[in-house]
KEVONU-183307 format. One line per field, with one value per residue: residue number from 1; residue in one letter; z, x, y of N, C-alpha, C in turn. Coordinates in Angstrom, 2 decimals, decimal comma. Layout:
! residues N
zafi c(NUM | ...)
dokol c(A | ...)
nzz c(Z | ...)
nxx c(X | ...)
nyy c(Y | ...)
cazz c(Z | ...)
caxx c(X | ...)
cayy c(Y | ...)
czz c(Z | ...)
cxx c(X | ...)
cyy c(Y | ...)
END
This chain:
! residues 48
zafi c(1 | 2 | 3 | 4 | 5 | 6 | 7 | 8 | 9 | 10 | 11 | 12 | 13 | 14 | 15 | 16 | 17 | 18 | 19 | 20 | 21 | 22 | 23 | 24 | 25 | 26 | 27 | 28 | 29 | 30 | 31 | 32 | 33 | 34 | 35 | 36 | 37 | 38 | 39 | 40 | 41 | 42 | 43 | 44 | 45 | 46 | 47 | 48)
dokol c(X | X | X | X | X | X | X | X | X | X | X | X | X | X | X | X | X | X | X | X | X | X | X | X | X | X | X | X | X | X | X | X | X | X | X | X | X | X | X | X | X | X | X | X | X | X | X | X)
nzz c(32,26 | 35,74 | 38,17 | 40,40 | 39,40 | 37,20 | 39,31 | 40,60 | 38,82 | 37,96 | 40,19 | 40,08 | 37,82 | 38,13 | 40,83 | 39,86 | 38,17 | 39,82 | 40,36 | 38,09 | 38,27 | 40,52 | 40,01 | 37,58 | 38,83 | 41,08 | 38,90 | 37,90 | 39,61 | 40,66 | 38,23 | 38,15 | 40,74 | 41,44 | 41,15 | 38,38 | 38,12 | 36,72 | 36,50 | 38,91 | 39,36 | 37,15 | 38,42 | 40,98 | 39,74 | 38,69 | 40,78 | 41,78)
nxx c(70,62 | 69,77 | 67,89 | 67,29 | 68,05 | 65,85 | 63,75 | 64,76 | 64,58 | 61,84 | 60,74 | 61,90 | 60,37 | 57,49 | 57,27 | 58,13 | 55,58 | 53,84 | 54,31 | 53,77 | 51,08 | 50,00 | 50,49 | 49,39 | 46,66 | 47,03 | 47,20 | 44,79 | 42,79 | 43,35 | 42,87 | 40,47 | 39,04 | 40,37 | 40,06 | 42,00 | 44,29 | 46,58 | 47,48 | 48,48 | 50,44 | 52,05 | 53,37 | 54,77 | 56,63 | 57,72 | 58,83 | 60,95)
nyy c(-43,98 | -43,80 | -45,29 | -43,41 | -40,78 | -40,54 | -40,30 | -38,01 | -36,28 | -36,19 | -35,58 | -32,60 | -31,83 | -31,84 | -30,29 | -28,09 | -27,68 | -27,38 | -25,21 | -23,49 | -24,09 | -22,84 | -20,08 | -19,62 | -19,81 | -17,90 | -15,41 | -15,77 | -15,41 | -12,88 | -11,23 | -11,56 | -10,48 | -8,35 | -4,62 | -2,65 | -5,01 | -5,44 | -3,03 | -2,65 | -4,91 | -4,10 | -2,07 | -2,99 | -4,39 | -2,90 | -1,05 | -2,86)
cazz c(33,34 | 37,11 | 38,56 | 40,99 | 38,45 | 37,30 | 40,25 | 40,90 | 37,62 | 37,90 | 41,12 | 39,88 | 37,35 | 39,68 | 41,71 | 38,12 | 37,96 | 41,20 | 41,25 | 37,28 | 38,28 | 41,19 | 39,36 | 36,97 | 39,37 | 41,38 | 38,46 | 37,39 | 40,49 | 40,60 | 37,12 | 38,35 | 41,56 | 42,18 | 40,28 | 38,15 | 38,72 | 35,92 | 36,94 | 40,34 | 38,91 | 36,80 | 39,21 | 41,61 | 39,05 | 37,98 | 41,95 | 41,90)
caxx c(70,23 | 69,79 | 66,74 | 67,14 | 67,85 | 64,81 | 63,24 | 64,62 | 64,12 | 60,89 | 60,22 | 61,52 | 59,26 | 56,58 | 57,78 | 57,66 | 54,33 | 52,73 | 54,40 | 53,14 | 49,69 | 50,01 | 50,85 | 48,30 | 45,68 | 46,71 | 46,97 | 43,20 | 42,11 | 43,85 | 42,39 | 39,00 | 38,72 | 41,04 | 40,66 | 43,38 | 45,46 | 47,89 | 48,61 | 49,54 | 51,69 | 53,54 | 53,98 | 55,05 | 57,66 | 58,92 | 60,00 | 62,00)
cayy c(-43,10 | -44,49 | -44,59 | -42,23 | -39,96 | -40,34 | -39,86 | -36,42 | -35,47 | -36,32 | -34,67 | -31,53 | -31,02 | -31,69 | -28,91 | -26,92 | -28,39 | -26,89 | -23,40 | -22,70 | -24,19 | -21,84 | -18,81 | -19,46 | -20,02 | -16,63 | -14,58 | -15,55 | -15,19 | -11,34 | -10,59 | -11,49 | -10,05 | -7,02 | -3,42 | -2,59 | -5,31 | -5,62 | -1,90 | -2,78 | -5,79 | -3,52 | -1,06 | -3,75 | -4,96 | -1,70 | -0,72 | -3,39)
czz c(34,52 | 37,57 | 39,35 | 40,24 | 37,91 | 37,95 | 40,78 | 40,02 | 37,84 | 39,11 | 41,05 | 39,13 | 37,63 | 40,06 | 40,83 | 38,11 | 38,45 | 40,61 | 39,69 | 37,58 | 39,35 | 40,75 | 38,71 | 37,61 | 40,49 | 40,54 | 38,00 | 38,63 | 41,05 | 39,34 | 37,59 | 39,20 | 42,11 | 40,89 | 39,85 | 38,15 | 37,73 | 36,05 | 37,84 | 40,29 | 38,33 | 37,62 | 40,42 | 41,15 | 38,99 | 39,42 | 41,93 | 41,99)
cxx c(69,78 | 68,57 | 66,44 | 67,62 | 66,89 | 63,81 | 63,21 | 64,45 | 62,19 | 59,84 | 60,43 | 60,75 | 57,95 | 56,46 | 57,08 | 56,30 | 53,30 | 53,38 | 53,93 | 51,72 | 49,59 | 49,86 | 49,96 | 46,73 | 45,45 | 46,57 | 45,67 | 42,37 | 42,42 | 42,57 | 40,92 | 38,42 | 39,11 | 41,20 | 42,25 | 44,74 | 46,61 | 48,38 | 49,33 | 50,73 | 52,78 | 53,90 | 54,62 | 56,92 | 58,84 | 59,80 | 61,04 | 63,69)
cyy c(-43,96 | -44,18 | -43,72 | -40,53 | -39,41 | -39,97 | -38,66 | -36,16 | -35,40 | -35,54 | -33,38 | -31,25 | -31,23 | -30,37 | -27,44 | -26,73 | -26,97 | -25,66 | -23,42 | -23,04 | -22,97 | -20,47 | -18,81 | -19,19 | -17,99 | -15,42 | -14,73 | -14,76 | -13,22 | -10,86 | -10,34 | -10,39 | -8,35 | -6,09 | -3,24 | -3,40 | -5,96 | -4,16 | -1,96 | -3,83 | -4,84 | -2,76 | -1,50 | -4,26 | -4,03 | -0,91 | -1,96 | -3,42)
END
């Protein structure tokens, strides 16, 4: 494998990295703060 291979590999899961820390970090911060809010998720989901 080439090192720049490595290198993007390595920067995408990075990428991966941030947006599940992200996601994790806004759905706590939902759970905590906002009524109801796995109703408004699903009901968010389900117009889709």
């Amino acid at each position: 494998m080439s090192k720049s291979s490595n290198t993007n590999n390595t920067y995408s899961m990075s990428k991966i990295g941030n947006f599940t820390k992200n996601a994790v970090q806004s759905f706590e911060t939902g759970i905590v703060k906002e009524h109801n809010y796995l109703e408004k998720v699903k009901n968010n989901l389900d117009n889709k």
